[in-house]
C-alpha positions in Angstrom: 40.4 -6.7 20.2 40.5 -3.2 19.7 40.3 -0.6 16.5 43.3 0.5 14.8 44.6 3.8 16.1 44.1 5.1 12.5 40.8 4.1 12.1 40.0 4.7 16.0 41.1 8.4 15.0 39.5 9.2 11.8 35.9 7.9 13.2 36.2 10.5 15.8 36.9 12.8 13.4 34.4 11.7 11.5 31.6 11.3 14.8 33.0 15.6 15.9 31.3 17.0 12.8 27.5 17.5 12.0 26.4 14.2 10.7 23.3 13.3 9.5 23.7 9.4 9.2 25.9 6.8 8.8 26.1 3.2 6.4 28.9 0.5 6.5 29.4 -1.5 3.5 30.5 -4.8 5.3 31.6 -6.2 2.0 34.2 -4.0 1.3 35.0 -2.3 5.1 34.3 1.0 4.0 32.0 3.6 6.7 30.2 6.1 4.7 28.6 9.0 6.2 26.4 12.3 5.2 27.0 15.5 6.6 26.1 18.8 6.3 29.1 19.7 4.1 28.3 16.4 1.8 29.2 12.4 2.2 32.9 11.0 3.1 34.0 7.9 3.8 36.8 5.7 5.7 38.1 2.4 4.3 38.6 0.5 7.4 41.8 -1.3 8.4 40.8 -4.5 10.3 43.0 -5.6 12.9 40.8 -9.2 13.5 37.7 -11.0 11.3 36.1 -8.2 9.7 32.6 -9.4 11.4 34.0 -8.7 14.8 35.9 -5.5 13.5 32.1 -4.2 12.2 31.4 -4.7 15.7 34.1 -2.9 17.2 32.9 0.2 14.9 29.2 -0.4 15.8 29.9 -0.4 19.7 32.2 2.9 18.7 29.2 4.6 16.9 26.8 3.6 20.1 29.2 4.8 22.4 29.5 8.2 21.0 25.5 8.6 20.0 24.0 6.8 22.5 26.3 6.9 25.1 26.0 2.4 25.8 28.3 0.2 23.4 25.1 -1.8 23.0 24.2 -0.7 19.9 20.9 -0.7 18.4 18.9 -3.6 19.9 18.0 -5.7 16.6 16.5 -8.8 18.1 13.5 -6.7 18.7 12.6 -6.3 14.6 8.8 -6.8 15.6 8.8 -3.7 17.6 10.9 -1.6 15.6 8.5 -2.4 12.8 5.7 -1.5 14.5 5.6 2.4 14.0 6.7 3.4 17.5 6.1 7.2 18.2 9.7 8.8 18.7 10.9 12.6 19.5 12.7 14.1 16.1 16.3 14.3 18.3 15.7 10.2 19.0 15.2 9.2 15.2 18.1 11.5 14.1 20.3 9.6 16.6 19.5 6.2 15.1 20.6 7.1 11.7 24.1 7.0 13.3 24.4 4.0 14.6 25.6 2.3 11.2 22.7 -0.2 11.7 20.3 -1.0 9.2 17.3 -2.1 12.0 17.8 0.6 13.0 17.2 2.5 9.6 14.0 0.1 9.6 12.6 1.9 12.8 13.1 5.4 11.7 11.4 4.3 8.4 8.6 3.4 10.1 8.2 5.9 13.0 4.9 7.8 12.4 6.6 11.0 13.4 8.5 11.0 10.5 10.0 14.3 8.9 10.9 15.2 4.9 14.5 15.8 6.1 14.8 12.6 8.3 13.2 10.7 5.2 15.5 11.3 3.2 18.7 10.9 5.5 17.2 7.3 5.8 17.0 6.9 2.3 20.1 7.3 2.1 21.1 5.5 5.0 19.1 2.3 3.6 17.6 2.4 0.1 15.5 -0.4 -0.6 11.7 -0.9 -2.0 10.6 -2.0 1.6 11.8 1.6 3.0 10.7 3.1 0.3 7.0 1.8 0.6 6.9 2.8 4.1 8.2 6.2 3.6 5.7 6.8 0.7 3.2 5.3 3.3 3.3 8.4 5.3 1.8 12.0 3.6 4.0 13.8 4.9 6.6 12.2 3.0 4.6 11.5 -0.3 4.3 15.3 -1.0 7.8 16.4 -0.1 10.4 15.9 -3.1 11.5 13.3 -1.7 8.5 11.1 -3.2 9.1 11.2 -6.9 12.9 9.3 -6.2 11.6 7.1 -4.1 8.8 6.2 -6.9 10.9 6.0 -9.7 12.8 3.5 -7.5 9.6 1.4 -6.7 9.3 1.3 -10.3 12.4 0.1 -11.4 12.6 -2.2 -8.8 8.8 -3.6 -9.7 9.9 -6.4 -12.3 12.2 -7.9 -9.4 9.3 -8.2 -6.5 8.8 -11.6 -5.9 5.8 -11.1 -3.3 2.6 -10.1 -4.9 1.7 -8.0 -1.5 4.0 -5.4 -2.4 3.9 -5.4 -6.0 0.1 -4.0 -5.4 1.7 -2.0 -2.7 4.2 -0.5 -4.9 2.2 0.5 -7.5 -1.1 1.8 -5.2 1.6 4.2 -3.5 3.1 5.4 -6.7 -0.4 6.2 -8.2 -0.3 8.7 -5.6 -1.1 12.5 -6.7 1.5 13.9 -9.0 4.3 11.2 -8.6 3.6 9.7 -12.1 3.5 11.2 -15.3 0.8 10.3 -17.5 2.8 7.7 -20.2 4.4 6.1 -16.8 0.9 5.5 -15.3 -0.1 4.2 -19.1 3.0 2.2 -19.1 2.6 0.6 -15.2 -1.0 0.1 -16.9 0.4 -2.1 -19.8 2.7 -3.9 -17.4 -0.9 -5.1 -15.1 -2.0 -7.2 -18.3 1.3 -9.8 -18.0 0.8 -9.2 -13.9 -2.7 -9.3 -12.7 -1.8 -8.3 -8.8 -0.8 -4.8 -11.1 -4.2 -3.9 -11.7 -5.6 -4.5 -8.0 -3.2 -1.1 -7.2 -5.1 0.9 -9.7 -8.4 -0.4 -8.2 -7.3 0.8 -4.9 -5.4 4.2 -5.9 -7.2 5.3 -9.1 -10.7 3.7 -8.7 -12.3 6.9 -11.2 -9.6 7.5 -13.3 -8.4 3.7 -14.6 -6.1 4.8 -17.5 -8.6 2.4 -20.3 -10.8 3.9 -22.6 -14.4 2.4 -22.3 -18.0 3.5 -22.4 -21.2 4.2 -20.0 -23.8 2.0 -19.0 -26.4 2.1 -21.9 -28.9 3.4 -19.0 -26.6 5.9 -17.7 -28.2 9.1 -19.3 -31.3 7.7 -18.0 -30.3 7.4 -14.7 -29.0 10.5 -14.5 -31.8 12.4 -15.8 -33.5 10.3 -13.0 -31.6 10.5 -9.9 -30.1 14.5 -10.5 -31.8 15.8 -8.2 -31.5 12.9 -5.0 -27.5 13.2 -6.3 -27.3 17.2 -5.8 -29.1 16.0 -2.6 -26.2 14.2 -1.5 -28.5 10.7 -1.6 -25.7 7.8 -1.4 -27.4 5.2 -3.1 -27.9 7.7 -6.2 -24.5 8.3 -5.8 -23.2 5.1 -5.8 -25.4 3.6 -8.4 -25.1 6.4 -11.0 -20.6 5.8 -10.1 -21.2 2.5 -11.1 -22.9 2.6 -14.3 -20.8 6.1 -15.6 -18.0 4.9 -17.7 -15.4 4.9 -15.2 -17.0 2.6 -12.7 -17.8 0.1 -16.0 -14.4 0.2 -16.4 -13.5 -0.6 -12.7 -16.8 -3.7 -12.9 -14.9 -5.0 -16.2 -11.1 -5.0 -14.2 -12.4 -6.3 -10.9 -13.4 -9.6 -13.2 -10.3 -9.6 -15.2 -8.2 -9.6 -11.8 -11.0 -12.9 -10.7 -10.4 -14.6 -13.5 -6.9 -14.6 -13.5 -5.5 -14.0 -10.1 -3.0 -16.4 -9.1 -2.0 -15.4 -5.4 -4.0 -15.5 -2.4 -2.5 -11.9 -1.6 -3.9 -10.8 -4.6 -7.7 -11.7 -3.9 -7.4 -10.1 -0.5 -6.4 -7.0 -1.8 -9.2 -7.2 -4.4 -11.9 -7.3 -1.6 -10.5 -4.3 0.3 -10.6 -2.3 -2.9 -14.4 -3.6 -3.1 -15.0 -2.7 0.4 -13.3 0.4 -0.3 -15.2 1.4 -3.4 -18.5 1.1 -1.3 -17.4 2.5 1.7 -19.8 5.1 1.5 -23.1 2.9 1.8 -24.2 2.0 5.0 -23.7 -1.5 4.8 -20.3 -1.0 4.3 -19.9 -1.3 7.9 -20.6 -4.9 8.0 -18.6 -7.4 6.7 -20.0 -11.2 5.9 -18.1 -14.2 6.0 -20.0 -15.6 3.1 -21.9 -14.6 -0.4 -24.9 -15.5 0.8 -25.4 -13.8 4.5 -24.9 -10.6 2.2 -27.6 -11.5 -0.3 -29.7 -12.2 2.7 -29.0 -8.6 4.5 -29.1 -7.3 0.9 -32.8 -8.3 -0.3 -34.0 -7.4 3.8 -32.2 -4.0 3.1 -34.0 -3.4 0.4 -37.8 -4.0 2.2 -36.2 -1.5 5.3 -38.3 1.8 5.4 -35.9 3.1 8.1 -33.4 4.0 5.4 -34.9 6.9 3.8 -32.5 7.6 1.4 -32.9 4.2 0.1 -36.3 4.2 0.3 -36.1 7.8 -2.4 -34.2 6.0 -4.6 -36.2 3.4 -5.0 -39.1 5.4 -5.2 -37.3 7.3 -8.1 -35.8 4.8 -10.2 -38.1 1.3 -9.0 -36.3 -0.4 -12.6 -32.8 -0.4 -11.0 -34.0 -2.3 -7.7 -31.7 -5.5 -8.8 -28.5 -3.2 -9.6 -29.3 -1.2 -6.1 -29.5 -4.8 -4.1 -26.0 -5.7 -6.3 -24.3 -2.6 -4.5 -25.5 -3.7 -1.2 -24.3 -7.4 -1.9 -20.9 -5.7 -2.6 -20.8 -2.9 0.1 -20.6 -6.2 2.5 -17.8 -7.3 1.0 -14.0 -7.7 2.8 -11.4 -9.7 3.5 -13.3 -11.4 6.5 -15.8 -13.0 3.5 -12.2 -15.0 2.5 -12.2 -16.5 5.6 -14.1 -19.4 5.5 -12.5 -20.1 2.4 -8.4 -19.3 2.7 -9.0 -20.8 6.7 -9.0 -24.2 4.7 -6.4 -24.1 2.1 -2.8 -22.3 1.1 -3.4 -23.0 -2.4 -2.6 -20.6 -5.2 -3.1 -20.4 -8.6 -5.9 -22.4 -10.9 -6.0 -24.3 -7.5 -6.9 -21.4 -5.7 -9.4 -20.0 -8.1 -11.2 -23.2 -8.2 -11.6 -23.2 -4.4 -12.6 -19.3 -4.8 -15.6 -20.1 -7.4 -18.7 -20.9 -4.4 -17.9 -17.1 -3.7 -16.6 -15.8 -6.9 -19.1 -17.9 -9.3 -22.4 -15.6 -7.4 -20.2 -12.2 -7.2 -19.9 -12.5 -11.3 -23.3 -12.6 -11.6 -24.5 -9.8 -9.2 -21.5 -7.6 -11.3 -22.9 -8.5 -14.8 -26.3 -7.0 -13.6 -24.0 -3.6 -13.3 -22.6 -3.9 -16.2 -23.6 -2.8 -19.9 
């Protein structure tokens, strides 16, 4: 088997100018590629089964980039997938290789450039790649980013997995890729889709597109705890976060998400954007495997005279003891505290929720004491 001497000649036509990457469209035998001087294409002419012709380009495209009729070695997806650190020159070179793995490890390569993005991109668009590529900064703030989050969006209604629904949207709520009546819209969407909301929670925590009001103890808080805030005190911080309108607004759609979830996905997602909200406390840095371990540390926290910034707090506002040892109950949430409980079962749904309620029943009522 060999490649048709017209085909044979026009891919090394083709392969002698300055290419920046190369797609086959298997379904209809045509090679696309994009140069410097724009895209062209060649409609193959097999001379065998058109799977085995593909090949027969493939080993072509290998031979001239790579210098092995090998190809790119896509029984190694896990590693590809991985993020491996490659030299600019290497990643270019996969791009022309006609192989779609190997599309998948550029995509993921932390060394990653604007330019290479977008040769990718259009090497292999699809909501995966584009997640990945919005993944990395400097991609997000090239202009690149507002294509590839206009895709995510489109392609939203069609995402099956609730993983990268609340993947989708977290990475779109990036700085300056939305306008403000798309992020109202995408906000709409979350009330028919739960999972939506848990992407605002973890991009927009302060700035939840819902209209809401303060704690009714907020202005007295913060006449109370000015001064330990200016003073960079944490727990003042954090408590006066939660009860300002914007964290009542993040209390009330953390519950609507509990109440309603339906994927286990979804829940773990929740609890990093908890553990992400309190990251700043310093029991953040443990993580329980059960409501109650954290209401134990929580209440023995609270006697601790080693934490002196704890300790002014309390000394300055004594009345909000209960909502200070809620934030500490919360800071030790994560996805370890699912554990115990998704160990057991693969449930989803009412099901799941149900089996949730030993650990979601005692985390509604430590929330209600933050709320209005």
């Amino acid at each position: 088997m060999q490649l048709s001497n017209e085909d044979n000649l026009r891919l090394n036509v083709l392969l002698a100018q300055d290419l920046k990457a190369v797609r086959i469209d298997e379904s209809k035998m045509i090679v696309y590629a994009l140069s410097s001087k724009g895209d062209a294409k060649i409609q193959l002419n097999p001379t065998c089964k058109d799977e085995k012709y593909i090949r027969l380009v493939k080993e072509l495209l290998s031979n001239k980039i790579m210098g092995s009729p090998g190809g790119y070695p896509v029984y190694i997806k896990r590693w590809t997938r991985m993020g491996q650190d490659r030299q600019e020159e290497s990643l270019a070179q996969l791009l022309l290789l006609g192989e779609q793995e190997a599309v998948v490890a550029v995509v993921h390569a932390p060394t990653l450039t604007p330019d290479i993005a977008r040769h990718a991109w259009w090497a292999y668009p699809s909501s995966e790649n584009a997640r990945r590529l919005l993944d990395k900064k400097q991609v997000a703030e090239s202009d690149l980013a507002r294509e590839l989050a206009e895709f995510l969006l489109e392609f939203l209604p069609f995402e099956i997995e609730h993983r990268d629904m609340i993947d989708s949207v977290s990475l779109c709520l990036q700085p300056d890729l939305l306008t403000e009546e798309e992020i109202a819209d995408l906000w709409k969407r979350a009330k028919r889709k739960q999972s939506l909301y848990v992407g605002f929670l973890l991009s927009l925590p302060d700035a939840l597109p819902e209209k809401g009001i303060a704690h009714q103890s907020f202005s007295e808080a913060q006449g109370t705890l000015t001064e330990l805030q200016k003073e960079g005190n944490v727990y003042a911080i954090q408590l006066l976060r939660y009860l300002s309108e914007p964290g009542q607004i993040f209390l009330k759609t953390l519950t609507r998400v509990l109440d309603k979830a339906a994927s286990q996905d979804t829940i773990v997602s929740l609890f990093l954007a908890i553990a992400a909200y309190n990251q700043s406390l310093p029991l953040a840095s443990i993580k329980q495997r059960s409501i109650k371990e954290a209401e134990q540390l929580a209440q023995v926290w609270l006697g601790s005279h080693e934490d002196e910034q704890l300790q002014s707090c309390l000394n300055a506002c004594p009345d909000y003891r209960d909502q200070i040892r809620v934030m500490l109950v919360l800071a030790q949430m994560g996805e370890v505290t699912l554990f115990p409980i998704f160990g057991l079962t693969d449930a989803l749904g009412s099901v799941m929720r149900k089996k949730l309620k030993p650990l979601t029943d005692p985390l509604r009522e430590h929330i209600l004491l933050l709320l209005e």
